[in-house]
ROVOLUM-371711 format. One record per residue (C-alpha): x negated, z, y; residue in three letters. Coordinates in steps of 0.001 Angstrom, whole numbers, padded with zeros to 6 digits, always signed. Each point is the difference from the previous one (the first is absolute). Example, Ala and Ser with C-alpha at 12.3 -4.5 7.8 and 13.67 -1.06 7.14 Angstrom:
ROVOLUM-371711
-012300+007800-004500ALA/-001370-000660+003440SER/
***
This chain:
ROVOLUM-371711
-025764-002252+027681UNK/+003265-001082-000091UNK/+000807-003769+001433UNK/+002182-001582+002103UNK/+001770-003022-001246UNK/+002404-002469+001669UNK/+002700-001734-001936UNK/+001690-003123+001063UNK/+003761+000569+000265UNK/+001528-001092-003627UNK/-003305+001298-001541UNK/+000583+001989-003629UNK/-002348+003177+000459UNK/+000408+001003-003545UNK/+002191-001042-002680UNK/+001960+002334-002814UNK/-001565-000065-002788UNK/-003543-000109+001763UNK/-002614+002618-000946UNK/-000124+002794+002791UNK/-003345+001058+001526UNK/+001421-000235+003341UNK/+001702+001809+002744UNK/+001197-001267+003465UNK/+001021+000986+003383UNK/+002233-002139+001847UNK/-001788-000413+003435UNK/+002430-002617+002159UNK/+001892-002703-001041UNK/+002916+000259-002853UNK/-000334+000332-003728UNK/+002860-000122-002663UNK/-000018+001985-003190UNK/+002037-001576-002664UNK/+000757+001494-003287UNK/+002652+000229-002671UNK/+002777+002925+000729UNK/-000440+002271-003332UNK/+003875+000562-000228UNK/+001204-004140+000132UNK/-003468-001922-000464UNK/+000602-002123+002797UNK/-002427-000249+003390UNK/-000293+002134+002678UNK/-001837-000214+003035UNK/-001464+002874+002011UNK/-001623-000226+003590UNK/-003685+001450+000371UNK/+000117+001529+003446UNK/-003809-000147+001666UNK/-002170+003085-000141UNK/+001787-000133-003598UNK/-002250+000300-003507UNK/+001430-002493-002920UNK/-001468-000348-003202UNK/-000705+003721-000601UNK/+002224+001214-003058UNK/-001612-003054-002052UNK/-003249+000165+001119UNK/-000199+003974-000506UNK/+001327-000682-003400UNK/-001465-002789-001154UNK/+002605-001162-000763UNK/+001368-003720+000345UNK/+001521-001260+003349UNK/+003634+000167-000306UNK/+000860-001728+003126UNK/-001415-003510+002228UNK/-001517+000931+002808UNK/+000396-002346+002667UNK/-000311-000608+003587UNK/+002844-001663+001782UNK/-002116-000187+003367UNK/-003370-000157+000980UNK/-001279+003297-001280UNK/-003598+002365+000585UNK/-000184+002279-003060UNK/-002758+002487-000403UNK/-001107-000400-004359UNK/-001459+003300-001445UNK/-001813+000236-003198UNK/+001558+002928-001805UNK/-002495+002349+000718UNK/-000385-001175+003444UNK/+003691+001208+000351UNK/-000407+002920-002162UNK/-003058+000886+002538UNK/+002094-000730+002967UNK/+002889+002085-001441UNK/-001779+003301-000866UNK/-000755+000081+003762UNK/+003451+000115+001277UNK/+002081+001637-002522UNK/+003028-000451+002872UNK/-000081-003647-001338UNK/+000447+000736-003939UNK/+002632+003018+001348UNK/+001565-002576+001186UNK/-000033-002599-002827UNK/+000468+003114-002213UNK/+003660+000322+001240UNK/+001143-003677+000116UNK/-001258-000582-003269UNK/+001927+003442-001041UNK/+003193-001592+002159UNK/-000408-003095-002654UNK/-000224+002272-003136UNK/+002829+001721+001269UNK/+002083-003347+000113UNK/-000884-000799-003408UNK/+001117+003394-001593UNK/+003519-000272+001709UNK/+000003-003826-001631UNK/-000933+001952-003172UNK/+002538+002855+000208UNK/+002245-002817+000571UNK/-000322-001555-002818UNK/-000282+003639-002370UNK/+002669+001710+001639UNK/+004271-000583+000837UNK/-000851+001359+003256UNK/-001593+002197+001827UNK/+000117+003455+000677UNK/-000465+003025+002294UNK/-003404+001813-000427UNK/+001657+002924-000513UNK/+002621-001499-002819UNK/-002934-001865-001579UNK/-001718+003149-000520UNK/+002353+001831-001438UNK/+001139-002836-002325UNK/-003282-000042-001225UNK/-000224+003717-000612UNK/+003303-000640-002329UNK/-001547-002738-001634UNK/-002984+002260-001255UNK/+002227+002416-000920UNK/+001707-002181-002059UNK/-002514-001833-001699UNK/-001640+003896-000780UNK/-002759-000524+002282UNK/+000301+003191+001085UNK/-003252+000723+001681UNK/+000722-003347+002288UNK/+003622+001738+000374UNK/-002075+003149+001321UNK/-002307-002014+002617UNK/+003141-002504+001483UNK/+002649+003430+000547UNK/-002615+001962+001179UNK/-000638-001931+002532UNK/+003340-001444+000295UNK/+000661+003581+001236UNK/-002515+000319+001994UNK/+000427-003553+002216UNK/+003886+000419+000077UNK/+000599+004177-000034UNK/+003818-000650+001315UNK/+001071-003359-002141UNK/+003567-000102-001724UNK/-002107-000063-002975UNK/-002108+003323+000584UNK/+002326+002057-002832UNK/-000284-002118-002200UNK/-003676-001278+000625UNK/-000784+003598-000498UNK/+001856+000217-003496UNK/-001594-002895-000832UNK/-003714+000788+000580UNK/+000986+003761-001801UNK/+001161-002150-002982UNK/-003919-001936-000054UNK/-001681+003607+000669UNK/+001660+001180-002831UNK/-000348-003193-002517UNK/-003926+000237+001011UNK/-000192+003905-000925UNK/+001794-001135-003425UNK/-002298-002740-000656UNK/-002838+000920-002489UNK/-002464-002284+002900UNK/+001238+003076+002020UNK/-003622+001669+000217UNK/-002110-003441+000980UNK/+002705-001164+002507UNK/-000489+003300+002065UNK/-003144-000762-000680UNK/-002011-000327+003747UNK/-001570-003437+000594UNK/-003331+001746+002138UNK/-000353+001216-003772UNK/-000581-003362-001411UNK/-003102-000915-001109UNK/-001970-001822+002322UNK/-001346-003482-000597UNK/-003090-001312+001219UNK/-000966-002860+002572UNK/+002902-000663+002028UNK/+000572-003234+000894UNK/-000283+000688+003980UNK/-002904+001600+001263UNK/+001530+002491+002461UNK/-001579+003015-000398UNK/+001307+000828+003847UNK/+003235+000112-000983UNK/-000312+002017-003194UNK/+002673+002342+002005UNK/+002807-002747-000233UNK/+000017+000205-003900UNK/+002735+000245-002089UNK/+000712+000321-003777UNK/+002897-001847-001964UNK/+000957+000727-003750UNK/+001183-002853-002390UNK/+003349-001173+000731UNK/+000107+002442+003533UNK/+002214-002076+002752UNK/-002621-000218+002929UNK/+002545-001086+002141UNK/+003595-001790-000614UNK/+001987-002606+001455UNK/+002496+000925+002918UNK/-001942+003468+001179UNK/-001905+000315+003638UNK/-003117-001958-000186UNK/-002993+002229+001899UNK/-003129-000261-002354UNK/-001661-003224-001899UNK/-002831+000297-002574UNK/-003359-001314-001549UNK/+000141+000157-003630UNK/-003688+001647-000783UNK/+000367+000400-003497UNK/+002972-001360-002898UNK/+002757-002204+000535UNK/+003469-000018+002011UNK/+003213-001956-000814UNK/+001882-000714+002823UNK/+004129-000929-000837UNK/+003033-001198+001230UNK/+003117+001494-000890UNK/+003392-001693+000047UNK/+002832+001220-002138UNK/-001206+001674-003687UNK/-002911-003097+000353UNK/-003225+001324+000989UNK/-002821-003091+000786UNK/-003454+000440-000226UNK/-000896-001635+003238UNK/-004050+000662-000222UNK/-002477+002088-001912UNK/-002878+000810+002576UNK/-003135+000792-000871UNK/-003206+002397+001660UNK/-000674-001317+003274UNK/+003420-001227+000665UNK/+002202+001467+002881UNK/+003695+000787-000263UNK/+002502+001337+001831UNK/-001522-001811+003688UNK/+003382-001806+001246UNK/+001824+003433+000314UNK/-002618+000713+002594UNK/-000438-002741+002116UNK/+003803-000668+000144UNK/+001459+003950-000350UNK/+002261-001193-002018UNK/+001682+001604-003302UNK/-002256-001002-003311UNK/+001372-003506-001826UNK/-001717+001012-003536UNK/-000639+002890-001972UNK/-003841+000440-001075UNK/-000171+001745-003206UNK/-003536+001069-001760UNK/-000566-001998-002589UNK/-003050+002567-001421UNK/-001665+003169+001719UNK/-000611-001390+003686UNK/-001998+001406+002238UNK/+000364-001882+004010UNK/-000826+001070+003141UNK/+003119+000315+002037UNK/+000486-000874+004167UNK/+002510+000648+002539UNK/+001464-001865+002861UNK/-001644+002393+002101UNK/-004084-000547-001272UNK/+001056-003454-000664UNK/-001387-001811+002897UNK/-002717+002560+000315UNK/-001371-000901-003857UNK/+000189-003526+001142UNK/-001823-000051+003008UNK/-002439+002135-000973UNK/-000280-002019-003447UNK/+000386-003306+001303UNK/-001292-001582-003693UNK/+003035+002028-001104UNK/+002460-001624+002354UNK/-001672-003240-001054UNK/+000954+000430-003841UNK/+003291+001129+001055UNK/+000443-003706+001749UNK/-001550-001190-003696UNK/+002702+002228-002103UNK/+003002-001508+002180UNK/-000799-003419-000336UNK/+000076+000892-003624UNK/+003044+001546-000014UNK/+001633-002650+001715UNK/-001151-002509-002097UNK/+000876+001663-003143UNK/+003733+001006+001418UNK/+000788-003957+000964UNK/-001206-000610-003395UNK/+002096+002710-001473UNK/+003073-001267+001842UNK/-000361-003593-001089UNK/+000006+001432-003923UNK/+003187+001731+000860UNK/+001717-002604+000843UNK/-001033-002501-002828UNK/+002613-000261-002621UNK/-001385+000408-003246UNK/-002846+001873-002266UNK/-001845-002965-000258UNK/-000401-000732+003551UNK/-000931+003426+000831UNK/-002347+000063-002349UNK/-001487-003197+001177UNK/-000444+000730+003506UNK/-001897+003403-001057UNK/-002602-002144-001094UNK/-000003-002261+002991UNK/-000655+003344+001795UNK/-002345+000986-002005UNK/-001734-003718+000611UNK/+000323+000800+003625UNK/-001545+003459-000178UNK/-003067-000279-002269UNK/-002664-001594+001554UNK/-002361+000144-003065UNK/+002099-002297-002083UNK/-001364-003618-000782UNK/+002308-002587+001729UNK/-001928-003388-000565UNK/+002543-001077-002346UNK/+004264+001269-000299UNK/-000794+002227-003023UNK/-000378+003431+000813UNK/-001544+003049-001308UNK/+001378+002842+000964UNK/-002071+003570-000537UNK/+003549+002014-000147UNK/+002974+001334-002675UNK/+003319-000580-001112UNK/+000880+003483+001665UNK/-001834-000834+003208UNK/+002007-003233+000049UNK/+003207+002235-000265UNK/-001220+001538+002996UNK/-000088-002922+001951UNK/+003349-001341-000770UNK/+001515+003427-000033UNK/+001313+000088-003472UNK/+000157+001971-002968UNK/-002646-000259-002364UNK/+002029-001317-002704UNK/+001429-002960+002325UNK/-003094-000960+000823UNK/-001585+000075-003784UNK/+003114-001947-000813UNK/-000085-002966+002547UNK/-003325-000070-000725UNK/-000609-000614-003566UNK/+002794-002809+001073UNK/-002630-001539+001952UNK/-002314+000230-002822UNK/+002115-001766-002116UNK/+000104-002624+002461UNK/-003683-000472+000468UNK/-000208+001170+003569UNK/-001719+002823-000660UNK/-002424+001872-002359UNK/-000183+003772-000310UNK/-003553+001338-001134UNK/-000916+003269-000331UNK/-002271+000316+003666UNK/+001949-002643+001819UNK/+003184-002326+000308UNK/-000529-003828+000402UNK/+002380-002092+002074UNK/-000879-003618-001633UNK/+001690-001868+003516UNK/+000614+002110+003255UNK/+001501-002723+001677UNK/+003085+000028-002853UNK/+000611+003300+001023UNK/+000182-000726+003711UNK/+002571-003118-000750UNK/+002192+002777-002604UNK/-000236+002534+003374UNK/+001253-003226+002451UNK/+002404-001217-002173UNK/+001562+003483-000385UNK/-000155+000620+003971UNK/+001691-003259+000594UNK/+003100+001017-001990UNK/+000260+003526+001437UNK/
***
């Protein structure tokens, strides 16, 4: 059973840093969440309101606190364990609805930080989607070319643009026909070979599934957002697109869930999710949305899960877009990664960590050969050691001073 717990005003609840196996509901009294703003690194203080949770995104995670709780008057909080929440939870999907689309509100606001820093400016659905058609077309992606015009055309029938959006999706039609991948393109997905064991057990909704080729645009940046997805089987890039650069924000795996923010907030799509291999996922609309969730409320639970995630992994994201150099990219990836892993040994500042040089470009989202590069420097300075199963970091914490240093001089 959940308790409840008085705190003395000036009390610290929970600290950042702290391991988090909690989550709390604010009951009477006043309690201040301080934490570091992502964009400047300096404090900010939020206001828990009572009848408000705190603690959840960590806690759901597992992931470290990022923020001091504290109360700043006499304060009743009800603790939960994090199955006692997940229990109380499942039986009032209203309340995870609810956290559903403030922690979507808060994913949103890190995206625009993103786009700010990826893009001059920003732009008009309608002129970001067709931009992005003539970037495919350009770059001789023609099947891409095919999927943004097409539906260019069909969101925006009477656009300045519609004579020449139509020229331009003839000229991909025709570059496809040409191509000698012709034949396997037209190819349909349903045809795909099936794989088995997917990764969700959802044998109800067998009717919601759809089939993706290799390198077929799921959805893109810019368009209508109506559907999100579980992945049941192979893997899904999801990218950012500003300019002729195209980011690799994420690569998702089975079991993940993309596409949700576009449904919560009926807004137009921020990334483009691309299929990274032959993907089958089971696809929902806005209007079976809340009907999956309350009648799958262990569903709607893992959603909460996937968002706290997300979140964390976009703040994280952010903060190595804004550090200045390889090296400190590269070093906060495996701060991350020290974050993230819960199996790794942490009785002493060397770390062991089960992953790859390419996996590490992931993280710092850059190129393969960057990352090899700035890496073997490290080697040669004897702060790390490449084996052929794992990379050692020989002192964490001199990664964490290179990341602060660089921050400071930002």
């Amino acid at each position: 059973m959940p308790k409840s717990m008085t705190y003395n005003s000036g009390s610290l609840i929970y600290a950042k840093g702290d391991n988090a196996d909690k989550v709390f509901i604010l009951q009477n009294g006043k309690v201040s969440l301080v934490y570091n703003d992502i964009e400047t690194g300096e404090d900010v203080r939020d206001q828990v309101q009572p009848g408000e949770f705190f603690g959840v995104k960590s806690a759901l995670g597992r992931y470290p606190r990022e923020e001091n709780a504290i109360a700043v008057a006499d304060s009743a909080i009800m603790v939960f364990t994090i199955p006692e929440f997940e229990t109380m939870a499942m039986s009032n999907t209203r309340i995870i609805l609810k956290m559903l689309k403030v922690f979507s509100n808060q994913l949103r606001r890190i995206h625009t930080k993103v786009s700010s820093l990826l893009e001059t400016e920003p732009v008009k659905p309608d002129e970001g989607l067709y931009m992005l058609g003539e970037k495919y077309l350009k770059q001789k992606r023609y099947s891409h070319a095919k999927y943004v015009f097409s539906n260019y055309l069909s969101y925006y029938p009477d656009s300045e643009k519609e004579a020449q959006a139509i020229k331009s999706l003839k000229i991909a039609e025709t570059s496809m026909a040409r191509s000698p991948d012709a034949n396997k393109a037209k190819a349909p997905a349903q045809n795909a070979e099936p794989k088995p064991a997917p990764a969700m057990e959802m044998a109800a909704f067998a009717r919601f599934t759809q089939y993706f080729h290799t390198d077929e645009i799921i959805f893109c940046e810019h368009e209508p957002g109506n559907t999100f997805f579980f992945i049941q089987t192979g893997k899904v890039k999801i990218v950012k697109n500003a300019g002729d650069i195209e980011r690799t924000i994420d690569i998702l795996q089975p079991s993940e869930m993309f596409g949700e923010m576009a449904i919560l907030e009926s807004s137009p799509r921020t990334a483009t999710a691309i299929a990274v291999e032959e993907v089958t996922a089971l696809e929902f609309n806005a209007q079976n949305f809340e009907i999956l969730l309350h009648g799958n409320p262990q569903i709607a639970f893992r959603l909460l899960r996937l968002f706290s995630k997300r979140i964390y992994d976009s703040k994280r994201r952010f903060v190595i877009l804004t550090l200045p150099d390889l090296q400190a990219k590269i070093a906060y990836a495996f701060i991350l990664l020290d974050d993230t892993q819960t199996t790794i040994d942490k009785s002493t500042n060397r770390r062991e960590f089960k992953t790859t040089v390419d996996d590490i470009a992931q993280w710092a989202g850059l190129s393969i050969n960057q990352t090899r590069d700035t890496m073997s420097h490290f080697v040669t300075q004897g702060r790390i050691e490449i084996t052929s199963k794992s990379i050692i970091v020989k002192n964490l914490n001199d990664f964490v001073r290179l990341v602060r240093s660089r921050r400071s001089h930002v």
